[in-house]
C-alpha positions as MATLAB code, in Angstrom:
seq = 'XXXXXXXXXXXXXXXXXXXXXXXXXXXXXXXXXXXXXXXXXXXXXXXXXXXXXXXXXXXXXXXXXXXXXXXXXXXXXXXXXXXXXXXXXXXXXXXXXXXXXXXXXXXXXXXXXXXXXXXXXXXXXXXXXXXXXXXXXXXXXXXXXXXXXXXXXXXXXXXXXXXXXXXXXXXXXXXXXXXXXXXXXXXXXXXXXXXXXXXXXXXXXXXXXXXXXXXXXXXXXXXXXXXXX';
ca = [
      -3.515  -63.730  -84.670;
       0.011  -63.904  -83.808;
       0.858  -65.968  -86.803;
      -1.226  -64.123  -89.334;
       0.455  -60.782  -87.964;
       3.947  -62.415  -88.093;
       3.635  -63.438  -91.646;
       2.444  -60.001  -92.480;
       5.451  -58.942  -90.962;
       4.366  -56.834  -88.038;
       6.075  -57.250  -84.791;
       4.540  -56.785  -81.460;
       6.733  -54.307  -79.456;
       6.517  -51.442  -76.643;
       5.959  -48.013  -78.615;
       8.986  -46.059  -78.754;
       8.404  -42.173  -76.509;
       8.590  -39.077  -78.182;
       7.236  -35.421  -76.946;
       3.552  -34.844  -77.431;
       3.413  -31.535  -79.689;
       0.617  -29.551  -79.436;
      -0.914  -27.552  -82.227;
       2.005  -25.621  -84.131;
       4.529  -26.803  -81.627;
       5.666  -28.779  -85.075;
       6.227  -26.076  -87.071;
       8.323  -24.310  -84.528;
      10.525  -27.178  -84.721;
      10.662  -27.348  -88.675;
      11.284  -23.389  -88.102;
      14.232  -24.300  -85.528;
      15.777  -27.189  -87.960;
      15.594  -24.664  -91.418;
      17.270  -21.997  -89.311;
      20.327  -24.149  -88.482;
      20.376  -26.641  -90.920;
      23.604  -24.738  -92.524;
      25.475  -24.364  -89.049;
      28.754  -26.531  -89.058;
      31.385  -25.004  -86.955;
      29.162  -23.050  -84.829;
      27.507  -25.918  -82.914;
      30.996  -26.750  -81.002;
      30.050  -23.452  -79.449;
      26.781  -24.190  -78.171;
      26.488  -25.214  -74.122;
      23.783  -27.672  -73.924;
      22.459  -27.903  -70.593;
      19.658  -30.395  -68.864;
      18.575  -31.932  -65.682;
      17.545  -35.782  -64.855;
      15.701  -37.421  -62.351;
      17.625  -40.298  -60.993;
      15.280  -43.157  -59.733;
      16.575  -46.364  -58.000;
      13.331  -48.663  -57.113;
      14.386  -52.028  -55.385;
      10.713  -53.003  -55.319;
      10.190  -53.241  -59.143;
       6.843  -55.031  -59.819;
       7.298  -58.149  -61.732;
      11.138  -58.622  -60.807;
      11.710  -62.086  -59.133;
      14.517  -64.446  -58.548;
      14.642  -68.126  -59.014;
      15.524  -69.917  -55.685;
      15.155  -72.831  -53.828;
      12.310  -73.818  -50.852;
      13.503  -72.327  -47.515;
      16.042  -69.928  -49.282;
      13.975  -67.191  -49.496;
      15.881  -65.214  -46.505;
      19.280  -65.458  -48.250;
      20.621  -62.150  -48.597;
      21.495  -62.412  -52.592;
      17.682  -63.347  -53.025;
      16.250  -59.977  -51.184;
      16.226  -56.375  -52.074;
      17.602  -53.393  -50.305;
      14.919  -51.194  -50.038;
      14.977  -47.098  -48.638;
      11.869  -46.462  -45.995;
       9.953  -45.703  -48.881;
      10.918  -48.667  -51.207;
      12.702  -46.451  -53.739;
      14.745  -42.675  -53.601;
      15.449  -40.723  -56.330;
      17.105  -37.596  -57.278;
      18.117  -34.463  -59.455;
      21.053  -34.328  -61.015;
      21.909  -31.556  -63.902;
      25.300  -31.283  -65.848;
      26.299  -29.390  -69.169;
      28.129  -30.097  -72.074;
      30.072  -29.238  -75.179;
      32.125  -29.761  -77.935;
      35.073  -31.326  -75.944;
      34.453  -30.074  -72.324;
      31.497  -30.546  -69.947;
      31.095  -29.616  -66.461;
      31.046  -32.352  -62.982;
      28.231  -33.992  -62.306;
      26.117  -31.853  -59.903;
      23.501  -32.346  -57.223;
      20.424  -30.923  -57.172;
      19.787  -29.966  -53.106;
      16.332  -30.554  -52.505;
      14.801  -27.148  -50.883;
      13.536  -26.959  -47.041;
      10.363  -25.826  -45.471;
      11.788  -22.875  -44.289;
      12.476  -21.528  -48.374;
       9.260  -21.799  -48.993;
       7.859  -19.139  -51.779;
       3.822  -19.303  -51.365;
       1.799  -22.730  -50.355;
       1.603  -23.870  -54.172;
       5.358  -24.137  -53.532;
       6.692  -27.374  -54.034;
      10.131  -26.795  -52.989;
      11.127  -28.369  -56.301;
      14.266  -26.155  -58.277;
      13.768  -22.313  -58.688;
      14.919  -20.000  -60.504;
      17.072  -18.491  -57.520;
      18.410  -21.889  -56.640;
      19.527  -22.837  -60.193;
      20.977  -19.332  -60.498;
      22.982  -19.390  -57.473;
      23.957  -23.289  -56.941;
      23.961  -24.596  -60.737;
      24.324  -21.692  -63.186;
      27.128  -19.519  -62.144;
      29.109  -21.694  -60.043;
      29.370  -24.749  -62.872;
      27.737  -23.249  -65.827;
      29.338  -19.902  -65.784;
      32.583  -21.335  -64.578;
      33.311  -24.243  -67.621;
      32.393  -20.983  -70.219;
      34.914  -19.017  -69.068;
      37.285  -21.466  -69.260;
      36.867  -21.389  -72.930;
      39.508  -19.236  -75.055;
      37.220  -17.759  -77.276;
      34.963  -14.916  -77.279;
      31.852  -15.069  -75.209;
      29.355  -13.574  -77.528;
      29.790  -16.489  -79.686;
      28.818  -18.812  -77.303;
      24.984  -20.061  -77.355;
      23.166  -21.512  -73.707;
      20.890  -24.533  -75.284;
      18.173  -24.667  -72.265;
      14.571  -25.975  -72.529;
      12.063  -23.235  -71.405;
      11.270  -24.469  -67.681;
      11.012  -21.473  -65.313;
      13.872  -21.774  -64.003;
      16.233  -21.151  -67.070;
      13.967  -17.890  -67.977;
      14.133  -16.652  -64.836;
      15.683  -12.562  -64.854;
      18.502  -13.868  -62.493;
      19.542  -16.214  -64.935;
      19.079  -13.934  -67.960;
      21.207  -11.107  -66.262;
      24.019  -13.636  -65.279;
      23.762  -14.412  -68.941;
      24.311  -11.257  -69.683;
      27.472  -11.029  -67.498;
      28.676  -13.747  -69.213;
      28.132  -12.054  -72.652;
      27.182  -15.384  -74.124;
      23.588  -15.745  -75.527;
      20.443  -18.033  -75.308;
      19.748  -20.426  -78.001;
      15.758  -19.886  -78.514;
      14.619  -23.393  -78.348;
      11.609  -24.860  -79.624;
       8.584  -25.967  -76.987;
       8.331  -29.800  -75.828;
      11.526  -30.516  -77.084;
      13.652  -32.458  -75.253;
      14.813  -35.323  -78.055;
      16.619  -31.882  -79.641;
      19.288  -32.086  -76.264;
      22.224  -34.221  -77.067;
      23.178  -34.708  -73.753;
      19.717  -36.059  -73.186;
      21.571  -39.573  -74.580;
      24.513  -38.875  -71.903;
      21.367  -39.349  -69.382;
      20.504  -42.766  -71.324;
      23.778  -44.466  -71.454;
      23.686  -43.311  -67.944;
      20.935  -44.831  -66.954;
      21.525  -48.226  -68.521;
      24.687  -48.218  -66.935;
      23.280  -48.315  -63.562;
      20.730  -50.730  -64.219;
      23.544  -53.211  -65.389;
      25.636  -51.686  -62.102;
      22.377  -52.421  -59.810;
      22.241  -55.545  -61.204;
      25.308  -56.670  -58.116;
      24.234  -56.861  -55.047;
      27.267  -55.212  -53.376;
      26.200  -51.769  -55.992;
      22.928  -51.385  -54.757;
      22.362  -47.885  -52.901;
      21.033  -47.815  -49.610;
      20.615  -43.942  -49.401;
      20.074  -40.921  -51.828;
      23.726  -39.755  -51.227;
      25.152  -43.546  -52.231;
      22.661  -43.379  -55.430;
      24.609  -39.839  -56.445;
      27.938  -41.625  -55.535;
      26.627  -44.553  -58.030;
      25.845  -42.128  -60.649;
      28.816  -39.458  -60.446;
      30.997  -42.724  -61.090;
      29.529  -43.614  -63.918;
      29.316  -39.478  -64.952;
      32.987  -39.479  -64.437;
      33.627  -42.732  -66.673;
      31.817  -41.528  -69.584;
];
């Protein structure tokens, strides 16, 4: 089969991920692209802004080292590993023609902010408004010399970007919101700062001696790497 499909030219490879779009989701893309497709200039004014999930699993299923009988205790032939044999977390930034704001942390919520018992104490609305959005959002567009109005926000529609604290800060700012199709992430640019980003690490967790131990040496790891992009 192999050869037949080789000769035929077909290749065997993992398929490539792209958003699933729903009925019409499509055609509110096409109606995004037609609107825009004669911008130039204006997209150096547009803030594109996005979140990641930062994973570091040290118990990867099907990773193994070659080593020797009775070696198997050496320390460059084991894996760190955190209680739960891997940590992650949320990191958001934004960025612009020519300027982008620091890495920053995503603090995971406690029991005691809990909304309602579907509550997940994932991001809010409240906590992206008053620890990511006006301190680092807010902050790099006003250090822009030009006027605010002109100045698009390029979000994704997850709660937390719609949410009326974030649309009156918004309005404070005088900039305004880029209406952005659903399910689309591949339209972020700085969705491939978040790629080079991750393969970065992988090659950087690749050495023993840059292997995190804790959540707050994994955001170390990846601020560095923020930092030297």
């Amino acid at each position: 089969m192999n050869k037949i499909s080789g000769e035929a030219d077909f290749k065997l490879k993992i398929p490539r991920k792209k958003p699933y779009w729903r009925k019409g989701q499509k055609d509110k893309r096409k109606v995004f692209a037609r609107m825009r497709r004669k911008w130039t200039r204006a997209w150096k004014w547009i803030v594109f802004v996005d979140e990641a999930t930062i994973e570091y699993d040290s118990n990867l299923v099907g990773r193994k080292v070659r080593l020797r009988a009775g070696k198997e205790l050496e320390e460059k032939n084991l894996k760190p590993s955190f209680k739960s044999g891997r940590t992650n977390i949320g990191v958001y930034a934004a960025i612009m023609h020519g300027r982008r704001t620091e890495l920053i942390l995503v603090r995971k919520r406690t029991e005691e902010e809990r909304t309602s018992k579907k509550d997940r104490l994932g991001l809010n609305a409240h906590q992206y408004a008053t620890e990511i959005h006006q301190p680092y959002i807010i902050l790099c567009i006003e250090g822009i010399n030009i006027a605010p109005e002109t100045i698009y926000m390029a979000a994704d529609n997850a709660s937390w970007h719609c949410g009326e604290e974030n649309k009156n800060l918004q309005k404070e700012c005088g900039n305004q919101r880029l209406a952005w199709p659903p399910n689309s992430p591949d339209l972020n640019p700085i969705e491939n700062a978040w790629t080079i980003i991750k393969k970065a690490l992988r090659k950087r967790f690749s050495r023993l001696e840059r292997r995190p131990h804790s959540a707050a040496e994994l955001f170390q790891e990846v601020k560095e790497e923020w930092d030297l992009q």
